[in-house]
N, C-alpha and C positions, 0 to 999 in steps of 0.2 A: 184500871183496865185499859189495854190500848185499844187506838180507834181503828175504827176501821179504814184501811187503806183506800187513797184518793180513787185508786184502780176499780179498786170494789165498790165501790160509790157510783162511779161511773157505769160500772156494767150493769150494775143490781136498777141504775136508770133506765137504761136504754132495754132490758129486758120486762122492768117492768112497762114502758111501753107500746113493747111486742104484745105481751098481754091485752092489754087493753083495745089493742088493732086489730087482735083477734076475736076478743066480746064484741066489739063493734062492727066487724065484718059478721058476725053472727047476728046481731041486732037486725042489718041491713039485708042481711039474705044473701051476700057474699059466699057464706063456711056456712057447713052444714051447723044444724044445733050441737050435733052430739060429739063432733070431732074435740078432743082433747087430749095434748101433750107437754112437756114441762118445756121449756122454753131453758134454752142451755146457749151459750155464747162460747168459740173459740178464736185464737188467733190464727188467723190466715198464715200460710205460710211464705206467701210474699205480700211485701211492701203495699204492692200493685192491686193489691186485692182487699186492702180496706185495713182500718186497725181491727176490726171483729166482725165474725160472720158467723149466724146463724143455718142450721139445717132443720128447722122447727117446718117449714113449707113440705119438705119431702116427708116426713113423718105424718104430719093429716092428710097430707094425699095420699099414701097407704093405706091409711083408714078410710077416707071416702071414695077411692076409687077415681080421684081427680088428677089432673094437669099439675105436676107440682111447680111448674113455671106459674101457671094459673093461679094456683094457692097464695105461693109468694106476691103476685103481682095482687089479690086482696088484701095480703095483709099491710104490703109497703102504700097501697092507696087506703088506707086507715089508721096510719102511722100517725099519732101526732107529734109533732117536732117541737112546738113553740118551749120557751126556754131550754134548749138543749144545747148540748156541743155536739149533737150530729149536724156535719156540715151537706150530706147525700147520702143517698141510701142507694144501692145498684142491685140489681136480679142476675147472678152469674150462673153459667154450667146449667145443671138438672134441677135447678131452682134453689141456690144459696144465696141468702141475700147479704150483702156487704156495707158494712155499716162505715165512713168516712167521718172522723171526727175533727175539730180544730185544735189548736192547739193550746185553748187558754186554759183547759182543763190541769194542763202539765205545769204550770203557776204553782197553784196551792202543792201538788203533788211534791217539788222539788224545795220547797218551802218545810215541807214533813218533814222529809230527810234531814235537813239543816237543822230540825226543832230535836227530830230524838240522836241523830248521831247517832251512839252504841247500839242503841235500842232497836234502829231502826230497820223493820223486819220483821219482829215481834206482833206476836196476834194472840186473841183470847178464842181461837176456835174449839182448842181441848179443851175448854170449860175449867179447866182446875182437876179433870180424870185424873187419878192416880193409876200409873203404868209401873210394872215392875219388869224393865228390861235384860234378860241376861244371854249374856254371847259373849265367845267363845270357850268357856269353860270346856279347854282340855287336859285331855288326863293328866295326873301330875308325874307319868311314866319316864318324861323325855321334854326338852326343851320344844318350844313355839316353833310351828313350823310356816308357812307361808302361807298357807291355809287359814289357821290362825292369824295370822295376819291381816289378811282383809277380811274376815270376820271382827276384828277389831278396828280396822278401819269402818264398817259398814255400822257394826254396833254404834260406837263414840259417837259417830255422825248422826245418826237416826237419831240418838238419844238427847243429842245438840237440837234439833229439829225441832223432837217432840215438846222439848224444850220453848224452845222460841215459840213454839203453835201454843203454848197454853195449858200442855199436860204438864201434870206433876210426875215426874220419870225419874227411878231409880236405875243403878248399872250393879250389876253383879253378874260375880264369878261361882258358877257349882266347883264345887273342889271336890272329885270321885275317889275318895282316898279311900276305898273298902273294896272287898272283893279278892277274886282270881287274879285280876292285873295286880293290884298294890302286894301282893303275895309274891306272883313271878317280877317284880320287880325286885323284893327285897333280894330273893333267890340271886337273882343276877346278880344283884350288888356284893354279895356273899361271893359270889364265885370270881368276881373282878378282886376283890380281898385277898383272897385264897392264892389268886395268880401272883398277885404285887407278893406274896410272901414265899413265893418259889411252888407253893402246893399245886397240887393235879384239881382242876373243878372246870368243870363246863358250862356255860348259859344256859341253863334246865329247856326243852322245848315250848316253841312261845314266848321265851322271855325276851329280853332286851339286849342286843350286841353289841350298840354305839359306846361311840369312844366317849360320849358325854360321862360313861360310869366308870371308865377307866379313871378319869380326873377326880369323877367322885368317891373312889373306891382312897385316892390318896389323904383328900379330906377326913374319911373317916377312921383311918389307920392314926392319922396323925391328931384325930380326937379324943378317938373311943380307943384306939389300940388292938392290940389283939383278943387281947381277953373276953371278948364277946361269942368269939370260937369255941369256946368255951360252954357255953350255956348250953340246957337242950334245946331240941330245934325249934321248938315252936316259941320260945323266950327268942332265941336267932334269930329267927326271920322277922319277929314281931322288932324288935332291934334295930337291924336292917333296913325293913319298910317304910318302917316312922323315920329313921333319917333319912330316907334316899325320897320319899313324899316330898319331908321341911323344906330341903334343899332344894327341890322342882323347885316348890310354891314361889320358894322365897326367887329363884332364877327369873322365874316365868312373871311376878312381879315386877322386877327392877328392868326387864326387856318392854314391858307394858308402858312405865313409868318413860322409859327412855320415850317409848313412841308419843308420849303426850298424852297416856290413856289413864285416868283414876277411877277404881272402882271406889262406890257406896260402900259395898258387901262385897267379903269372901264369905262363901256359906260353904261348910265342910258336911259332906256325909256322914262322918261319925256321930256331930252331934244332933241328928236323926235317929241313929243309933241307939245313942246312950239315955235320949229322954223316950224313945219305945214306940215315936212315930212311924216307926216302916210295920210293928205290930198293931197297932189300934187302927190302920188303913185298911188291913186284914179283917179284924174283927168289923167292922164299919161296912165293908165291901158284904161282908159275911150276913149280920145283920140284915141287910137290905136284902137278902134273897139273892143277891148277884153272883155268888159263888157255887161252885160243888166240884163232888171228887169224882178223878177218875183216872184209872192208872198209876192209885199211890199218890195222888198228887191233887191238889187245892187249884181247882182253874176257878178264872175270871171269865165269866161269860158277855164280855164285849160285845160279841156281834148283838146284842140287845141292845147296844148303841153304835151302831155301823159300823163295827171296824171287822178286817174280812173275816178273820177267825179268833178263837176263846185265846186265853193268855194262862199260861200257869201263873201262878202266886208262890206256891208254896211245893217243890219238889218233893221226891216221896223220898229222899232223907231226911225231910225237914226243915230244908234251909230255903231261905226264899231268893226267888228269883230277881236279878238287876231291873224288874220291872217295879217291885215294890217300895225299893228308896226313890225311885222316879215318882209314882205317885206320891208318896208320900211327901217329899221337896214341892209340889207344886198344891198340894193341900195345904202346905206349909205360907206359900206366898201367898194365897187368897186370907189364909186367920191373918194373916199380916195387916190385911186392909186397904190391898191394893185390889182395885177395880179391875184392871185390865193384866193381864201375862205378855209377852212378847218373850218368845225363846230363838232366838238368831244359832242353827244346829250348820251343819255338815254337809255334805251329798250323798252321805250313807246313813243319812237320817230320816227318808221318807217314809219309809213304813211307821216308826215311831211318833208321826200326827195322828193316825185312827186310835190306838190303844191310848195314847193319852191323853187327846178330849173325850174318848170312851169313857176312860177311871172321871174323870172330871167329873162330866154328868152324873155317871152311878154315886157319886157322892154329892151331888145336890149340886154342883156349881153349873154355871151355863158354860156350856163346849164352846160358843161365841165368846168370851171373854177369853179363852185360850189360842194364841194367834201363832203359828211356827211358819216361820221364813227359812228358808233354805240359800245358803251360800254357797257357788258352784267351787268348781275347784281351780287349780291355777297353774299355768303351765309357763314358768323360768324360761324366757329365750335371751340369749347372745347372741344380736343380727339373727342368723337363719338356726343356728345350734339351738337345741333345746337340753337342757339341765337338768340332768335325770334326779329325781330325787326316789328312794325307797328306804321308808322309814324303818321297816322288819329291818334290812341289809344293812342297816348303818350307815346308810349315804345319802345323806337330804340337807337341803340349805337350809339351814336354820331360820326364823326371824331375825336375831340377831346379827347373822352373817347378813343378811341382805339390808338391813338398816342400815349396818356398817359400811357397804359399797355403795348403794344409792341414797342415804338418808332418807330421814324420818318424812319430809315434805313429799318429795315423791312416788316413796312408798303409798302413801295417804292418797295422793291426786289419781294414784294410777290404778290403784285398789278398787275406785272409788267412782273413778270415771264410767263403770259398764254394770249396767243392771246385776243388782246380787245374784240372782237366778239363772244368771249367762255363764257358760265357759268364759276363760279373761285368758286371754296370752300375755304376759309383762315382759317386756321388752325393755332390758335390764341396760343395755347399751344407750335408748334412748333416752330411758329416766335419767342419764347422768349428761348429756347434750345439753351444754350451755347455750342456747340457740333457742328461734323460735319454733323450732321442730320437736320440740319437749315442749306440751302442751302445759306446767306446770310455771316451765319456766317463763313463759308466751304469758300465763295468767298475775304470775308473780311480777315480772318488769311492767307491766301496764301498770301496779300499785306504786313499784320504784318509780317508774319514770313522772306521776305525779307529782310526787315528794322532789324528783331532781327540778320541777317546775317551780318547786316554789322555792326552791333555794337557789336560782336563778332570777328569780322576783326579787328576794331578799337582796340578794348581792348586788344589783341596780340598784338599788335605792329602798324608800320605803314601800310597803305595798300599798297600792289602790285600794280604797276601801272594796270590801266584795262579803258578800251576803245578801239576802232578800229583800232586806228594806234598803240595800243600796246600790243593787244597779237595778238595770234597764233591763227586765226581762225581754222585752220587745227587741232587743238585737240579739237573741238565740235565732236565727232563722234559716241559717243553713242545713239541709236535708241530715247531713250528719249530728250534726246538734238536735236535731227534732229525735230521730232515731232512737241516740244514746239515754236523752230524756225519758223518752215511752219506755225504754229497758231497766232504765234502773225505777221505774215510777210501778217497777212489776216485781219489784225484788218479796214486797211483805204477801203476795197472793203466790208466788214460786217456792217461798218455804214451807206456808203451808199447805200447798200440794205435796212437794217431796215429802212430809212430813205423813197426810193423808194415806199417801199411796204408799208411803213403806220407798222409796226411793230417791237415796242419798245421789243416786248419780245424776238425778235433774237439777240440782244444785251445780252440781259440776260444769252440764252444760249451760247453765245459765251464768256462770262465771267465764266460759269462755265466748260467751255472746257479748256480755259488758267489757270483754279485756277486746276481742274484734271493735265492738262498736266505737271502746274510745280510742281505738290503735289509729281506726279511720277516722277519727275526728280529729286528734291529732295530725294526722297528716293533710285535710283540708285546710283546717284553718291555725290560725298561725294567736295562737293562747297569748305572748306577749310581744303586743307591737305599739306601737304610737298611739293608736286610741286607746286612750286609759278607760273610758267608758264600755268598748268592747274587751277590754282587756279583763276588766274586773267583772264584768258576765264569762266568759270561760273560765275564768280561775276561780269562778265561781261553781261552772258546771263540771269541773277538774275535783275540785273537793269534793263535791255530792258523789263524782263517781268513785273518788279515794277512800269516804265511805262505807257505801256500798260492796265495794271490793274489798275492802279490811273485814266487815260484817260476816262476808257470807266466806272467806279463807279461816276467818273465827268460828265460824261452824264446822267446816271441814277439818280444824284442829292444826289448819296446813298455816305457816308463819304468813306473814306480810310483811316484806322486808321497804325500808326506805330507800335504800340501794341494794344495785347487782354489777 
């Protein structure tokens, strides 16, 4: 089991504490009796204002109607300090109190680092929870579009995450291969056939016009041949569908693959299907009382579990509605024996959270175990132009196309950099900026220009011993050096919040805080010079942060290059 991080050691001290300066200011008659609140520690956002600070003062002074300056200045006079690395404690602003630490605390902390290497980062917070993650499972109509994209970026990442925190986390892909779409697809594919052989056919209404089936209409001529023209229709299209699916899957795979992405699982719709789960969801929903008819038709009475209005099941020809292999697939992933769901959808996914922790609950599972995250959408710019894409029209950048112009790194850092939940403008010009103006690129040569440090050590001569048991911690002491240490000493409490929170892009910025921190370290002090003793503590604090930087560009999926 890993331990817990030096960081967390440290705060879980100093908050407990807080605690106790708060019993003890109530002992004394300081704080009222009854005042009580959880005592919570953040980092300041400048230097200047302490390494942590509490707003525990202004929240009991809510409650009792007091001075929150007042508050704070009971609880910092009940503070006990003895064996601590708080080196002062200050009362700032509306009563925040700020905590000043020393710096021996960062010793053992950077010592960690050196002991797990790979590892280092890792935590037992998921307990061992099994999560069954899936995202971006799109249709198999049409090639990955950019959307898919950083939905696959955002997935991979979280999944790396949850990963590293402790949960047991699967990745899978829904494959919607049933229905009205895999039908107007075949349809199209048929008529893209039809064309290549001189015949009259049109792309049925709704279907698919992209050139993607023009290419695959040659595939299958040069497979299957003509004689599939041949059949009646419903052998045709069945035909048709089943190849122009395989071909997606297999497409939409080998683009995935390219980005550095492996699923666990492809789960297919049919074989839902075929063993009668989108039927016994029905009866089950049925059973429970949750059903009835009306207008020829089998509704689900949802709003019995919040969601705004009933759900048809079962249409009054009989056929059931794209809601029923939806339940059904996610009744599927709980007999599985995963604890937790996470579904990483769309932006025209919203309404689809109420009806399907609805179905959840009416079948006995807790709607809290079903978590849907929304990915915004994303808008292709060149400099000031924007890249029209419409999927209906046949005009949309592929994934593929855009991996190919900016690669798979940048795709990933740029995706990845801004809350899932946010509109993202990608800025297709900068991603490809060999400069520090490509924040990708700025994250990546901080890892490179390590590696050129030590082969620069190398080429001098032998290296100076460097490691924990052999320099002189006590000549880290310049502000930048203090700095970079507190940042990377916060790496294993950073991923398990990205991981908590559901967001991969605080990763991100915590990667461009360590590539800042040692940009400026690097440029204050001077890594190999005449003292061999101060030489071998930087190239000591060079590693830890080489590290670090490899660790958390390995969660992101994104390389970590030796050179640039």
């Amino acid at each position: 089991m890993p331990e817990a991080s030096v960081l967390s050691e440290v705060k879980a001290d100093i908050i407990s504490r807080i605690e106790k300066a708060i019993e003890i200011g109530k002992v004394k008659g300081d704080l009222p009796q009854y005042v009580k609140s959880e005592v919570k520690l953040d980092i300041p956002p400048r230097p200047e204002q302490g390494d942590f600070a509490t707003s525990v003062a202004m929240v009991i002074a809510r409650q009792a109607q007091l001075d929150p300056r007042a508050v704070a200045a009971a609880i910092v006079k009940n503070l006990p300090l003895d064996d601590s690395h708080i080196l002062r404690v200050d009362i700032a602003g509306p009563g925040f109190i700020n905590f000043f630490l020393d710096v021996a605390w960062l010793e053992p902390a950077m010592a960690r680092i050196w002991k797990e290497g790979p590892a280092y980062g890792r935590s037992n917070v998921g307990g061992g929870k099994k999560i069954l993650l899936e995202f971006v499972s799109a249709n198999p109509t049409g090639p990955l579009n950019v959307v898919n994209a950083r939905a696959a970026a955002v997935g991979d990442c979280l999944a790396a995450l949850l990963d590293a925190a402790g949960y047991r986390v699967a990745r899978e892909f829904y494959v919607n291969d049933g229905g009205r779409q895999v039908e107007l697809l075949g349809r199209s594919l048929e008529a893209r056939v039809r064309q290549k052989l001189g015949q009259e056919a049109s792309i049925p209404e709704g279907g698919y016009p992209g050139d993607y089936l023009v290419e695959l209409a040659d595939e299958f001529l040069r497979e299957k041949g003509a004689t599939v023209l041949d059949l009646p229709e419903e052998d045709r299209v069945r035909e048709f569908s089943s190849f122009a699916v395989a071909r997606m899957v297999e497409r939409q795979k080998k683009v995935l693959v390219d980005y550095g992405l492996k699923y666990d699982n492809w789960f297919f719709e049919s074989s839902l299907r075929e063993k009668g789960e989108d039927k016994k969801v029905v009866e089950l929903l049925t059973e429970r009382g949750h059903t009835y008819h009306a207008d020829g038709a089998l509704w689900f009475r949802s709003t019995a579990f919040g969601d705004d209005k009933d759900r048809v099941l079962v249409k009054s020809d009989g056929t059931f509605t794209y809601i029923v292999p939806d339940i059904a697939y996610h009744r599927n992933k709980f007999l599985r024996g995963f604890d937790h769901l996470i579904d990483i959808l769309g932006p025209d996914h919203h309404g689809y959270i109420g009806r399907l922790k609805a179905s959840m609950q009416a079948l006995g599972f807790s709607p809290d175990a079903l978590e849907v995250l929304i990915v915004q959408t994303v808008r292709l710019m060149r400099g000031k132009e924007v890249v029209k894409m419409s999927k209906r029209g046949g005009e949309f950048i592929t994934m593929e196309e855009l991996l190919e112009e900016v690669g798979k790194d940048a795709a990933r850092f740029f995706f990845l950099m801004r809350s899932p939940d946010s509109h993202l403008d990608f800025d297709m010009d900068l991603a490809k900026l060999q400069s520090n103006e490509n924040p990708v690129y700025y994250v990546q040569y901080a890892h490179a220009r390590i590696a050129s440090i030590f082969r620069q050590a190398r080429q001098a001569g032998p290296l100076p011993a460097w490691g924990p048991n052999e320099i002189d911690f006590d000549l880290l002491v310049d502000p930048s050096e203090i700095a970079l240490m507190r940042i990377l000493a916060a790496f294993p409490d950073e991923v398990a919040g990205a991981a908590e929170s559901r967001q991969p892009n605080r990763l991100l910025k915590y990667m461009m805080d360590v590539a800042t921190a040692f940009h400026s370290f690097y440029t204050r002090c001077r890594v190999l010079g005449e003292n061999k003793e101060l030489s071998s503590a930087r190239l000591y604090l060079s590693r830890l942060t080489q590290i670090v930087l490899g660790n958390a560009l390995r969660l992101a999926g994104i390389s970590a290059p030796e050179s640039m």
